[in-house]
N, C-alpha and C positions, 0 to 999 in steps of 0.2 A: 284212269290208272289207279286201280289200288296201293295203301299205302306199302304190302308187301313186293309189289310188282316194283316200286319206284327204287326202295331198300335193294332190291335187286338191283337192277339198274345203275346204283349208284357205286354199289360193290363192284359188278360188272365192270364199270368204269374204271374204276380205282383197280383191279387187278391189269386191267388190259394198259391203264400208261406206265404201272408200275413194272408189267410182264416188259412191256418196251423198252422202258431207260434200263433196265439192268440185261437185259440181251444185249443191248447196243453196246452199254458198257464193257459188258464180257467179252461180247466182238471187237471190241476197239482194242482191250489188255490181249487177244489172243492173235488180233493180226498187226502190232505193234512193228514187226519189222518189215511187213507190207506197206505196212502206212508209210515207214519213213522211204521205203523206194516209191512208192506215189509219189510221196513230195519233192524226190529228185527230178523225176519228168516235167515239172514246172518249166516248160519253154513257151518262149514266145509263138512257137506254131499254134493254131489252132486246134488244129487235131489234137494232142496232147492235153494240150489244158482241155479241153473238152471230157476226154478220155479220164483225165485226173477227175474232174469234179463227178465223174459218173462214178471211179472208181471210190473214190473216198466215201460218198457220200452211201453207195451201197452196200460197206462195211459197215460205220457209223447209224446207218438206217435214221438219217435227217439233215435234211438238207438245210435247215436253221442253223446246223450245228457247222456246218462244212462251211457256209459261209459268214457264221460269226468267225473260224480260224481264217477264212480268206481278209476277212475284216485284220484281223488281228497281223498275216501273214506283211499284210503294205504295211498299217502302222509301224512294225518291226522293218521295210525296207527290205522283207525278203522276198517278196513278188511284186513287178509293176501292176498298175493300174490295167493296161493291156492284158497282159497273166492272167489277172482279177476277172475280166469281164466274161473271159472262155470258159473256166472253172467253174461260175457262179452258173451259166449255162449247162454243163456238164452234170451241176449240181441237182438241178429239178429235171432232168431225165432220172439219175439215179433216184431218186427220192421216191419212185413210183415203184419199185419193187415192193415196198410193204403191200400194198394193194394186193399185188399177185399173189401175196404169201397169204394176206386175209382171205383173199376167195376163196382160198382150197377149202374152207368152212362151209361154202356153199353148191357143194357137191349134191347130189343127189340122184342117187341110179339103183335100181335092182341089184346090178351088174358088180358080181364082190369086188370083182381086181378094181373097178373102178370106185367102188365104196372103200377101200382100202384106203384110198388118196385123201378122203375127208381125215379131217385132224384129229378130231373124235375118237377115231380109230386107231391110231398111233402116238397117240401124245400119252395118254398111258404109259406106255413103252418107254416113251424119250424123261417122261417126267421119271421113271424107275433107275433108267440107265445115267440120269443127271445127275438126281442124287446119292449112286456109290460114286460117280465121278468125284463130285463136290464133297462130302463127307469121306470116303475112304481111299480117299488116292492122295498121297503128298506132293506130287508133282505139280506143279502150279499153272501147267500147260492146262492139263488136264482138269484142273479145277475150274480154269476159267470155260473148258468146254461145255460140263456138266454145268455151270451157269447160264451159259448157252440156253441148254437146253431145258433149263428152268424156266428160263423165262421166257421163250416161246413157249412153253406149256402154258404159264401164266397168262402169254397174252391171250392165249387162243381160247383159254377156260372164261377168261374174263369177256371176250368177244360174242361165246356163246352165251353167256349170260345174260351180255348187252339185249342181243338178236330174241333171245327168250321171254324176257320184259318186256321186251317190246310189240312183240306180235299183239298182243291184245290188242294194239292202240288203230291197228284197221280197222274195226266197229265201231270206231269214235268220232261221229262225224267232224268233228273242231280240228283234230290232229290231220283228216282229210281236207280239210280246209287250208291247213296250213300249208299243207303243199301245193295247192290248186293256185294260193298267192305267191309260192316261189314258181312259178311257171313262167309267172314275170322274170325274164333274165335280168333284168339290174336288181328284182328285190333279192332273186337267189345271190344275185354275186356279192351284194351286199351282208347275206345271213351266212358264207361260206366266211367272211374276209373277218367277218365277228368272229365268226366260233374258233376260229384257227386263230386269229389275234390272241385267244383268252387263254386257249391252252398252247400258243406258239408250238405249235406241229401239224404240219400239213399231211403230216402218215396219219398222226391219231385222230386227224378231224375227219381224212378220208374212212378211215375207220370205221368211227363211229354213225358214216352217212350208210357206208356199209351195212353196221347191225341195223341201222334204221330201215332201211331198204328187205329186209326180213317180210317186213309188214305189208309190202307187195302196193302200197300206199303211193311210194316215192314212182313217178314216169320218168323218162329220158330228157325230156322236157323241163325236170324239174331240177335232176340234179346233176347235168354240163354246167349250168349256169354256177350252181353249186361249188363244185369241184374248181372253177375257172376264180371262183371268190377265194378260196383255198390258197390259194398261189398267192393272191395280194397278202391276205393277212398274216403267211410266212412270214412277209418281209419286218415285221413288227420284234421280233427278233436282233437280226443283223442294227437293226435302225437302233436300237437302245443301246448295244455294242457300239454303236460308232460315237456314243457321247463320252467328249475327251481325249479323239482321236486327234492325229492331224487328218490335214486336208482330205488326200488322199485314202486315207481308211473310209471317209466320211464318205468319198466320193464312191468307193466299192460298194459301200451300203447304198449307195443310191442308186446303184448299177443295177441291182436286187431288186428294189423296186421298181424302178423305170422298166428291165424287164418284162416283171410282170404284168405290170401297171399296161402296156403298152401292147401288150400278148395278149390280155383279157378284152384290150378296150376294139383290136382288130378281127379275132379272133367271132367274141360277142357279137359284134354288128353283122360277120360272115354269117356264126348261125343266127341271130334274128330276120335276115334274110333270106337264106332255107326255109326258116321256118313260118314266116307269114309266107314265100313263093312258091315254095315246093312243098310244104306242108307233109314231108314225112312220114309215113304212118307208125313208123318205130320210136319216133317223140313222146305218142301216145301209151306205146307198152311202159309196161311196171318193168322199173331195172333190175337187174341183178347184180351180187356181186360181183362177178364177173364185167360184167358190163362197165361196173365203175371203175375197176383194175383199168380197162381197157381206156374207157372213156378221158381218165387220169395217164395215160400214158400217151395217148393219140396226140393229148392238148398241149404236153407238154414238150412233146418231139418238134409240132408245127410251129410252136414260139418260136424253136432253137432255130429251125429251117428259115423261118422267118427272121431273127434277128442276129445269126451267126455271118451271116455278108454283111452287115450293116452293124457291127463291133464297133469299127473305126467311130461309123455316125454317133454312137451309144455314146462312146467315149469322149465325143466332145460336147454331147448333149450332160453328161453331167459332171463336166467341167463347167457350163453355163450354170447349175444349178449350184452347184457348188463353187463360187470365183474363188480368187484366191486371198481376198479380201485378208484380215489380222487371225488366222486360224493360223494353231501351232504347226511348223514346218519339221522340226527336228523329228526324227524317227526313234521308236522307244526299242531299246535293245532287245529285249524280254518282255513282250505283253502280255496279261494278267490273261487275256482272252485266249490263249493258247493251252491254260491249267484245264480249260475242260476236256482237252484230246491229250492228255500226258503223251502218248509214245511222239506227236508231234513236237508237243513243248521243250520234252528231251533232248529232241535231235536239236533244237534250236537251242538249248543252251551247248550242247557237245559244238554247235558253230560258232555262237561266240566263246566257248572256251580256248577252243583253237584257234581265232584272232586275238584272244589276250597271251596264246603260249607265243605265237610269232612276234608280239610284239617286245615280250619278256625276251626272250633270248635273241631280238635283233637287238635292245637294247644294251645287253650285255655284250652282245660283240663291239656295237660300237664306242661301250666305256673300255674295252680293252686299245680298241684303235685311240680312244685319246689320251694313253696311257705314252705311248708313241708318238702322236701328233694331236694334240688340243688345240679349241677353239671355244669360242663361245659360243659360237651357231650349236656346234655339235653338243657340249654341255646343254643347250636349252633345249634340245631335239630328246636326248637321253632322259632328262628329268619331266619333259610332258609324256613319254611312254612309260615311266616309271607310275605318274598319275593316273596314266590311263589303265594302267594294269590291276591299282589299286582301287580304281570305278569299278571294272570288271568284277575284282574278287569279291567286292560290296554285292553288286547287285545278283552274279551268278550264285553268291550262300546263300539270300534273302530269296531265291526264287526257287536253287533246289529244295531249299526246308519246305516252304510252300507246295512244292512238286510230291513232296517225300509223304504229305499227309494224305495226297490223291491215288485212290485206285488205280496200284498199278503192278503188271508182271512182274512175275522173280528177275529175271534179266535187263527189265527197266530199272528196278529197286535199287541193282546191284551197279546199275551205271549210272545213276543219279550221286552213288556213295562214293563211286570212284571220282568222281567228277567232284564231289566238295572235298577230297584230300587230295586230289593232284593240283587243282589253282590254287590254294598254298601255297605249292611249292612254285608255280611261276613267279607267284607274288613275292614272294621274298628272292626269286631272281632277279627280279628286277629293281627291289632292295639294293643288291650287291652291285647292282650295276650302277647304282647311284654310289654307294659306298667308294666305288673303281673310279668314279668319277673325281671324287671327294679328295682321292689319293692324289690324283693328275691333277687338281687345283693347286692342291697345298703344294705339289711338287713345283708348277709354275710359278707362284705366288715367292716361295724361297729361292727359286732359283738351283734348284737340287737335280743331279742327275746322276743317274746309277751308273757303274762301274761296267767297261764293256763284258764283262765275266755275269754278270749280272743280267745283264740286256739280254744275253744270248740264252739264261736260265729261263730268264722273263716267256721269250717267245716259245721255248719248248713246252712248259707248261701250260700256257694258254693258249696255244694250236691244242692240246692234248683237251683243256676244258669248252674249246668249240668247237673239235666231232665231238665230244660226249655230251652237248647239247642238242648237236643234231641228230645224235642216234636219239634220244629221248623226246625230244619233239616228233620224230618220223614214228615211233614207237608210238606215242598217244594221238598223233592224226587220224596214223593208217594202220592201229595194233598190228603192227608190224615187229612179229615173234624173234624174227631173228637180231631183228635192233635192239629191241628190249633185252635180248642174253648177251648181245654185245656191253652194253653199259656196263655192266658191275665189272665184268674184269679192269677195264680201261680205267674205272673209279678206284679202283686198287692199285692200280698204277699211279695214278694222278696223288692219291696219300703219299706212295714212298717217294714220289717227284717234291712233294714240298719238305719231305723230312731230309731230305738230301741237301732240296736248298738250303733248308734254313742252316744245315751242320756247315757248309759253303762261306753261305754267309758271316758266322760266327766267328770263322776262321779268318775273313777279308775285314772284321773287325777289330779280330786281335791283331792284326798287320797292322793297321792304321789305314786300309786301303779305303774303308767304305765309314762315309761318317754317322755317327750317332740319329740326327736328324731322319738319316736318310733311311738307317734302317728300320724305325720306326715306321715309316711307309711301306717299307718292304714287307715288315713282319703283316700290318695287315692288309697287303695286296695278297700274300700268298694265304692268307687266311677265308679271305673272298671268294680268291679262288676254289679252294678245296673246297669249302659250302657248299657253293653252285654246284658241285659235282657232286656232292652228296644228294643234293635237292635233286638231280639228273635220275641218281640211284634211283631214291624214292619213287619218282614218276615212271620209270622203267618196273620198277619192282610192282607199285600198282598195276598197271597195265599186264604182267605176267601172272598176278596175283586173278585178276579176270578172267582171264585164259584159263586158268585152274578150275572156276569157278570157287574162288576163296577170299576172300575179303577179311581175314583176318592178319594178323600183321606179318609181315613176308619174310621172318627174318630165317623161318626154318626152308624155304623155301632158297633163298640164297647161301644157306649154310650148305642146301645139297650143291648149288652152281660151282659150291667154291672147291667139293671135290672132286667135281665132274672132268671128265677129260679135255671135256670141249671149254670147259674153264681155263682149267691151265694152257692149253695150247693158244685159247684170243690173250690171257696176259703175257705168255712170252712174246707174240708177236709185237703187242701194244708196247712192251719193255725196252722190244730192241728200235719201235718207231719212236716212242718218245726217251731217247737213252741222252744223258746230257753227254756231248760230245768234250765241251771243254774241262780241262785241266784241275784238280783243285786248287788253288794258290796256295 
């Protein structure tokens, strides 16, 4: 090979893994709300996870990639081990579409309507239509489509290139050589499981067996073995993902290779006994792309057949290899391995967002109840979810900023933003609930107790600020529209409820009814309160701010609610549900 042929060759290369990662990428920003319904079908059935790892993985176009997030999915304790082992199987079926898509390169007919399908012919086109996409359209859908189709352009230019360079190399006797030693199936499995180890992708390695096979050099014989190496050295991937995991992550990456490992090693001796028995005469033809599409797809269906009934076996076979020996147990909230599928890692923060909102607002109800009835069980229950909350907000802002610098859709961008101003405002709910707490010690501790005029204000207020927690919490689970228009009236309510109190109040102080001491407590329990429902606001006001598709500050946005008809009629209701009943003294 000449040094212009290799300069090819190397460019070739370099378009075609570059054409790949940024397809894949644009495929992953443009089916972002696919993926996250993928990832709800995670059952324990087989089918399912099966299905999942085909689908995912034929979006993403890599199955390295589907099973680093599976890695990552148990580390975080949001998939078992069992989940693990169907999806990682579902994985290497899907992972063989690229094949199909490379072959169409290897077209060749008279026949136009069938010359039409070669890539050559039409990539032209998609590269034209890519870029008004990408350059003249502001739509971000849209952008990431014309990426798309960028980089299928790119791959497919870079493929021909590959396939171009290479044709000379069938007059060379050495490069015929080289093949004649992969005939041996363990040297080919062995020179598949390298080249895919080096470039960790088993598309781009099949790929490039592809352009090689141009050369009409490569037999059937030469590259099953090939392609069956392919599959091991995927696993080289997942396997460096799982350094640092616990157990269980470790153990998924080992499910990955075991796999394969176990596919290739049954799979090989099947055909090396075809092939010294029945000696084939199709071993002997020159492959086609085609052929390797197929050959990639055959091998990797027969693994699945093969070791989709014997999951269970799998599963405790690497448990053996992996004991449980002093490997970390704890599950990590947010794993770092999930930043490379953003619409994945999103949804994974939006689930722990919503176990730190439940936790924030069960906590505040139950500082209200030992406002009432105090303990110390219950004091120490309130103040470890106060810290828990406080974990949360830590690690959820340190992971969205992370998320925020990754390639990703308008609508992902826009709920990564929502998501670092709404746990704020949990966080400091669960502040006040410690605060509420604070109030009910010192009131235990003096020996202080409010006036029954008092108690009775007490409870109407804080029934009013725990629906207007629960509309705001249902509002950011389930953007749930009509909860979110619900809050602000009942927050305006819950204002003129504490300005009432406090006039109340001031009045059972000039009496001499309520002592000094006490009202101090009072003044900032009714203070706590009000916050919280402010902070309710905000998270409602975000969440409808979403809806708009507006992310800038809500407050014109509530200025319209408040003259809206449907305003006023949820605060008369809210007025006459939460109306203090008793007397002023």
């Amino acid at each position: 090979m000449d040094v212009f042929n290799l300069l090819t060759l190397v460019g070739g290369l370099s378009l075609f893994l570059f054409g790949m990662n940024i397809m894949g990428q644009a495929l992953e920003r443009r089916a972002g709300d696919k993926l996250r319904a993928l990832l709800g079908k995670l059952t324990t059935k087989k089918a399912a996870g099966l299905l999942t790892g085909m689908g995912i993985t034929a979006v993403i176009q890599s199955s390295s990639a589907t099973t680093v997030m599976v890695v990552g999915f148990v580390n975080s304790g949001l998939m078992t081990l069992k989940q693990a082992i169907n999806v990682i199987m579902g994985a290497n079926i899907g992972t063989t579409i690229t094949a199909w898509i490379l072959s169409l390169s290897g077209i060749d007919s008279g026949n136009i309507f069938v010359r039409l399908l070669k890539p050559s012919s039409f990539t032209p086109l998609l590269a034209l239509l890519g870029i008004v996409l990408y350059m003249f359209t502001k739509n971000t859908k849209k952008q990431d489509t014309g990426m798309i189709l960028l980089g299928f352009t790119t791959l497919m230019f870079g493929m021909e290139n590959m396939s171009g360079a290479v044709s000379g190399l069938s007059n060379i006797p050495q490069f015929q050589n080289l093949f004649i030693l992969f005939r041996n199936p363990v040297a080919g499995v062995l020179a598949g499981a390298v080249l895919t180890a080096v470039i960790q992708s088993s598309s781009a390695s099949v790929g490039i067996l592809q352009a090689l096979a141009a050369t009409g050099q490569i037999s059937y014989a030469a590259a099953i073995p090939i392609i069956m190496g392919q599959n091991i050295g995927t696993c080289i991937t997942a396997m460096i993902s799982s350094v640092g995991a616990n157990k269980n992550a470790k153990r998924a990456a080992m499910v990955h290779l075991s796999f394969n490992v176990i596919g290739t090693t049954v799979w090989l001796t099947v055909f090396w006994l075809l092939k010294i028995i029945l000696k084939p005469i199709f071993l002997d033809a020159s492959v086609t792309l085609f052929g390797i599409a197929l050959a990639h797809s055959v091998f990797n269906i027969l693994c699945t057949l093969l070791m989709l009934p014997l999951s269970g076996v799998l599963e405790k076979l690497v448990n053996l290899l992996v004991p449980d020996g002093k490997l970390p147990e704890e599950n990590s909230d947010l794993d770092e391995r999930l930043l490379a599928t953003p619409p994945i890692a999103l949804e994974r923060c939006h689930m722990v967002a919503a176990r730190m909102a439940e936790i924030s607002v069960k906590a505040l109800k139950e500082s209200i109840s030992a406002l009432y009835s105090y303990s110390s069980k219950s004091a120490e229950a309130i103040r470890k979810k106060e810290e828990k909350t406080d974990y949360y907000e830590d690690i959820l802002g340190t992971y969205l900023v992370k998320l925020s610098g990754k390639q990703m859709s308008e609508a992902d961008n826009a709920e990564a933003a929502k998501l670092l101003k709404i746990i704020g405002d949990f966080e400091r709910i669960s502040d006040h609930a410690v605060n509420l707490l604070e109030s009910a010690e010192e009131m235990q501790d003096k020996g202080l107790a409010f006036t029954s005029e008092a108690a009775a204000e007490l409870k109407v207020i804080s029934s009013a600020v725990s629906e207007i927690m629960d509309l705001s919490l249902d509002a950011f689970l389930t953007d749930n529209q009509t909860a979110a228009f619900m809050v602000e009236p009942l927050e305006q309510v819950i204002d003129l409820l504490k300005e009432q109190i406090r006039t109340r109040h001031i009045l059972r102080l000039q009496r001499g009814v309520c002592s000094i001491d006490a009202g101090f407590i009072w003044s900032d329990l009714l203070t706590n309160l009000e916050r919280t429902a402010d902070h309710c606001s905000n998270i409602a006001g975000c969440v409808i701010d979403m809806m708009h598709n507006n992310m800038n500050l809500h407050e014109s946005l509530r200025n319209f609610r408040n003259d809206s008809e449907d305003f006023k009629q949820q605060f008369k209701t809210y007025s006459g549900k939460y109306k203090l009943t008793t007397l002023i003294p």
